[in-house]
LUMMAR-167077 format. One record per residue (C-alpha): x, y, z; residue in one letter. Coordinates in steps of 0.02 Angstrom, whole numbers. Example, Ala and Ser with C-alpha at 12.3 -4.5 7.8 and 13.67 -1.06 7.14 Angstrom:
2
{east->615&north->-225&up->390&resn->a} .
{east->684&north->-53&up->357&resn->s} .
END
This chain:
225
{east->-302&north->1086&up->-206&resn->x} .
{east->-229&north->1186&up->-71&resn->x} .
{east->-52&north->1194&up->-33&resn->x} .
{east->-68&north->1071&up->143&resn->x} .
{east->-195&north->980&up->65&resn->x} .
{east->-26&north->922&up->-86&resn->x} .
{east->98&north->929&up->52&resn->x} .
{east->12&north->785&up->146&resn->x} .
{east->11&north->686&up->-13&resn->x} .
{east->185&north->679&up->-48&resn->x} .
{east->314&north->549&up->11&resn->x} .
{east->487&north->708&up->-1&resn->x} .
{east->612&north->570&up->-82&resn->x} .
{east->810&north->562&up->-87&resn->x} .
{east->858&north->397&up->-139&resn->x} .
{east->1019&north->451&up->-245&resn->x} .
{east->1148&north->341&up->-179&resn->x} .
{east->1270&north->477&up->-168&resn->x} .
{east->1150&north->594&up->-73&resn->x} .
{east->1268&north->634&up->111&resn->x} .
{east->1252&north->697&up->249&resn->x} .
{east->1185&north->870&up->230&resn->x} .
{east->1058&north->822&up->92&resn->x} .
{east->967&north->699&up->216&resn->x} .
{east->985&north->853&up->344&resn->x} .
{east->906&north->973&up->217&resn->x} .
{east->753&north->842&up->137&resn->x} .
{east->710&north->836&up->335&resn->x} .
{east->701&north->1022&up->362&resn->x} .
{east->602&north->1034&up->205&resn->x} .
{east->483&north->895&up->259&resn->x} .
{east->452&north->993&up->421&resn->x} .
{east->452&north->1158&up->329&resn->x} .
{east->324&north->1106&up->215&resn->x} .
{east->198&north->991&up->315&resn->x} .
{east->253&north->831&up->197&resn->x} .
{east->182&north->649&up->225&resn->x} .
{east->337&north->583&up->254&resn->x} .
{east->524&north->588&up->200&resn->x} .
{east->595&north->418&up->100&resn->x} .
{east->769&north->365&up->96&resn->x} .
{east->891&north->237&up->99&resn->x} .
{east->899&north->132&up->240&resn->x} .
{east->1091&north->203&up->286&resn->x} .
{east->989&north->362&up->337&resn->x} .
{east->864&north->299&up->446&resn->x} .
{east->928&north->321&up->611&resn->x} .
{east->976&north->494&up->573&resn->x} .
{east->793&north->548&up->475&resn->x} .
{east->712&north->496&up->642&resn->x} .
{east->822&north->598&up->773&resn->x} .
{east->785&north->753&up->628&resn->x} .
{east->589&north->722&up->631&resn->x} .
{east->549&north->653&up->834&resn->x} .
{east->392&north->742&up->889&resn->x} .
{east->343&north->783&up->724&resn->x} .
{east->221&north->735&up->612&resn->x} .
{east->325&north->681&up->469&resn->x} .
{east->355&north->513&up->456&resn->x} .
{east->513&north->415&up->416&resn->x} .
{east->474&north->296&up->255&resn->x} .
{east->643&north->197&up->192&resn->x} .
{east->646&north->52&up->62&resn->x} .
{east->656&north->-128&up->61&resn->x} .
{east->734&north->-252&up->-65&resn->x} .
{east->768&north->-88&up->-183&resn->x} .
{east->783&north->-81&up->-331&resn->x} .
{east->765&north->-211&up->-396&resn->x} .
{east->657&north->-342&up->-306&resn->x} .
{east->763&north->-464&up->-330&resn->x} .
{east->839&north->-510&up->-143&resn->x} .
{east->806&north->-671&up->-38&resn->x} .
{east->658&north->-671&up->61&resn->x} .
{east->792&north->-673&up->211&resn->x} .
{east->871&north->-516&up->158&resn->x} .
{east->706&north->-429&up->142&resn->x} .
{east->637&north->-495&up->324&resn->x} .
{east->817&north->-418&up->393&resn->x} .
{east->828&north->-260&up->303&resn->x} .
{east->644&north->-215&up->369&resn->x} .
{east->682&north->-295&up->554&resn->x} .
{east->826&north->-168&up->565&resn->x} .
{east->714&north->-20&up->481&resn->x} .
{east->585&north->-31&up->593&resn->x} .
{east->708&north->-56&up->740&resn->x} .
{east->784&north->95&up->719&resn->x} .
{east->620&north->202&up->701&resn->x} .
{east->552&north->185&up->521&resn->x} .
{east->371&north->196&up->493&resn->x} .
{east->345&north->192&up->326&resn->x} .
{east->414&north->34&up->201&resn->x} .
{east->428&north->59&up->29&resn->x} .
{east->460&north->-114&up->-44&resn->x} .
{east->483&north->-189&up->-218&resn->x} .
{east->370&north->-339&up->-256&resn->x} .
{east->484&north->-496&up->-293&resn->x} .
{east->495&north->-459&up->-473&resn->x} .
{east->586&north->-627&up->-548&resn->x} .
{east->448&north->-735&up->-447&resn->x} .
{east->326&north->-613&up->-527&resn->x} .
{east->371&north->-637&up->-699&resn->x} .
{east->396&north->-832&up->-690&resn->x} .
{east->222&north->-836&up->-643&resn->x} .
{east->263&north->-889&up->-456&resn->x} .
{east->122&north->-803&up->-363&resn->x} .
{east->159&north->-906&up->-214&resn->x} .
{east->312&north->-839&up->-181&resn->x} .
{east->284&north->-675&up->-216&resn->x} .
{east->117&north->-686&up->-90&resn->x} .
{east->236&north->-763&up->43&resn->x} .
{east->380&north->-624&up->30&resn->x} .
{east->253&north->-481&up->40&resn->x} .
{east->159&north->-559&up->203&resn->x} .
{east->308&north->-598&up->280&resn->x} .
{east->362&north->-383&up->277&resn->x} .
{east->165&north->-341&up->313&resn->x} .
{east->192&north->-455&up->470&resn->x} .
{east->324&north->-364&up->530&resn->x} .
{east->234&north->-198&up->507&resn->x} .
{east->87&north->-254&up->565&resn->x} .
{east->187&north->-319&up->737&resn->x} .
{east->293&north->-153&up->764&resn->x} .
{east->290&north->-72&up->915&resn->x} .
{east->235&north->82&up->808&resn->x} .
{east->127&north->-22&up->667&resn->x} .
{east->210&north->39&up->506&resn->x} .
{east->129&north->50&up->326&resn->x} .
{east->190&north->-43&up->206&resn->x} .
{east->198&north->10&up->11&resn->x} .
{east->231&north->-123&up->-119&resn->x} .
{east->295&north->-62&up->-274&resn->x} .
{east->276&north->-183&up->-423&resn->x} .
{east->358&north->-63&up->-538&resn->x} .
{east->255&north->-65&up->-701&resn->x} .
{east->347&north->-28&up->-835&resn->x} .
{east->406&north->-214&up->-816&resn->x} .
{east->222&north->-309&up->-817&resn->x} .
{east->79&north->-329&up->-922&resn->x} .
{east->-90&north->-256&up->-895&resn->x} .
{east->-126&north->-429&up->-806&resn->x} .
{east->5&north->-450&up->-716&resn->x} .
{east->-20&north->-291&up->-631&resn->x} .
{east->-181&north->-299&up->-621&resn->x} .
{east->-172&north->-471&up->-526&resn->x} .
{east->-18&north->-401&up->-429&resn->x} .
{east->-136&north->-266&up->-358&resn->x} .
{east->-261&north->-401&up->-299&resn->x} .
{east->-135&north->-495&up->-215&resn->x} .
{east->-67&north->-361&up->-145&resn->x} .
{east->-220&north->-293&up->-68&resn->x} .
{east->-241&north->-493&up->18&resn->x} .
{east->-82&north->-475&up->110&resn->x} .
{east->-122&north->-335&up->241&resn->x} .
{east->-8&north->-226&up->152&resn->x} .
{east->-74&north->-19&up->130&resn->x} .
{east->-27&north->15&up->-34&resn->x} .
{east->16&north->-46&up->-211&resn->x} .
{east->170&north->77&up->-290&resn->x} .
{east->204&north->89&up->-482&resn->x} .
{east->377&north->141&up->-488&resn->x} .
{east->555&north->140&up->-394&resn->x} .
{east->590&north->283&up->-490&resn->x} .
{east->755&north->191&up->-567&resn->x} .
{east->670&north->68&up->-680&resn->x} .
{east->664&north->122&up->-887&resn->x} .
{east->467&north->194&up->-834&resn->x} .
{east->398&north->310&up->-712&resn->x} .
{east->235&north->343&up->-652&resn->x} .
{east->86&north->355&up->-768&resn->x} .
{east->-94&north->411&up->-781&resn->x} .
{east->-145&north->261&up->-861&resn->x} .
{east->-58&north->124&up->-750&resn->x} .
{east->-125&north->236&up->-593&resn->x} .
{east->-320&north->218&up->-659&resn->x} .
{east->-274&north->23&up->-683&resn->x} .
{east->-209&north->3&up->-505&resn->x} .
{east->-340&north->105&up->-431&resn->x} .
{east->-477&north->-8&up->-535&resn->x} .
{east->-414&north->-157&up->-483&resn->x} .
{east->-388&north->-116&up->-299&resn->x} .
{east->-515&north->-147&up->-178&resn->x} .
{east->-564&north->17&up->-57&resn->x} .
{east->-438&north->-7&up->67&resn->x} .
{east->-285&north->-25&up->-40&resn->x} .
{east->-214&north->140&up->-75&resn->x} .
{east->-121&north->190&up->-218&resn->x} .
{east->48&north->285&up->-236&resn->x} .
{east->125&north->345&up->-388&resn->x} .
{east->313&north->383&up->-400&resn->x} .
{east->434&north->407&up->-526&resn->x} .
{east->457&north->568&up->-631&resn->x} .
{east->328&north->692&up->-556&resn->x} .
{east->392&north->873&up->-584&resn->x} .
{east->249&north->949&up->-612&resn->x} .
{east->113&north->1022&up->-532&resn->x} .
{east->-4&north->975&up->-681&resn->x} .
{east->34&north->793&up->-673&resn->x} .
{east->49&north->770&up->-485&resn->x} .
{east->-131&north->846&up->-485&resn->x} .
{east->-162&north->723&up->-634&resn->x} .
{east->-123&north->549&up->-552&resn->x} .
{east->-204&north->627&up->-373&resn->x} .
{east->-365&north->630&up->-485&resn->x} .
{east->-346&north->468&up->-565&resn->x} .
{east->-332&north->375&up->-402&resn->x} .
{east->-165&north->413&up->-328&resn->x} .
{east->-181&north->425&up->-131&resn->x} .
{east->6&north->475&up->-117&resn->x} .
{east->156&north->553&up->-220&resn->x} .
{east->325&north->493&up->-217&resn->x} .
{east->432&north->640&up->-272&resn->x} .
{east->623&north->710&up->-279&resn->x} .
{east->537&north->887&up->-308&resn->x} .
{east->395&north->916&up->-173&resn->x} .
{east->475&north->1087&up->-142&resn->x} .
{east->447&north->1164&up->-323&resn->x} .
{east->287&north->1054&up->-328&resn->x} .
{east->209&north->1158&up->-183&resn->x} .
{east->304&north->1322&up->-244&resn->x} .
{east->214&north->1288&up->-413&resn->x} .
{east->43&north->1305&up->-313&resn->x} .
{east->71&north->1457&up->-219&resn->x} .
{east->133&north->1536&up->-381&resn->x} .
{east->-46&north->1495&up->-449&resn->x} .
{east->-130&north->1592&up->-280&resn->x} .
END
């Protein structure tokens, strides 16, 4: 895999919630620097990430209901409103994880459609990511997450926030990418370092990487030219 061909894979991430002014400044300049997919942060840095990256090609992804899934429906609906309103193109939200594991599928259906409706409805369409953050859920659970998810108009199904007690692995990715129909994508986040294992969960299904270390990922192929 070429050097572009990574960069346009991976989501450059800086969701430490003491990250200021100059680190969102920097994560841009990177992005641009290195061709990236898009940057992800906190909401609080939207408006800036956008005035950083207008005109380019990197897009602005932020998150919704993170990290833990568990805000009201109402929350959600105005934390993505106010995203997309100030530029964001790119959600990353968390699945409604105490619906999810009380076996409320309803709910959880209804809180994802209402986000992929907004998306959907933007004056720039945005993509919407749901992360259902695996090392919480069974095999079925995440396997019938991943079907529901791909019903809802939403882009892709997400294993990890990254602050949850599991990361990305090689074995949920090939599950998620099973159960997915074609056009659900699949984006693994959470503890990619490595060349090796970002190239790893590319080839078992992953369409996108969510990482804090794109830079020495894409270092860590030209070292190999």
């Amino acid at each position: 895999m070429t050097r572009e061909e990574l960069a346009r894979r991976i989501d450059h991430t800086l969701l430490r919630p003491y990250a200021c002014l100059a680190d969102i400044e920097r994560l841009c300049t990177e992005a641009l620097e290195y061709g990236f997919a898009s940057v992800c942060i906190l909401p609080y840095w939207v408006e800036r990430a956008v005035s950083i990256l207008k005109g380019s090609a990197v897009a602005v992804g932020t998150v919704i209901g993170f990290p833990l899934g568990a805000n009201t429906p109402a929350v959600k609906i105005y934390e993505a409103e106010q995203c997309l309103a100030q530029g964001a193109t790119e959600l990353d939200m968390v699945i409604a994880l105490p619906a999810l594991k009380a076996g409320d599928w309803r709910t959880v259906r209804h809180d994802i459609e209402q986000i992929a409706s907004l998306c959907r409805s933007a004056e720039d369409p945005a993509t919407l990511k749901v992360i259902i953050e695996c090392c919480y859920l069974t095999q079925a659970e995440k396997i019938q997450a991943t079907r529901l998810i791909a019903e809802t108009g939403a882009d892709f199904v997400k294993t990890s926030t990254g602050f949850g007690e599991g990361g990305a692995t090689l074995e949920d990715v090939r599950l998620l990418r099973s159960a997915a129909p074609p056009h659900l994508k699949v984006k693994a986040a959470g503890g990619i370092r490595t060349l090796t294992f970002a190239e790893q969960l590319i080839e078992a299904g992953a369409d996108r990487i969510g990482t804090s270390s794109g830079v020495t990922l894409i270092q860590q192929v030209e070292e190999e030219v």
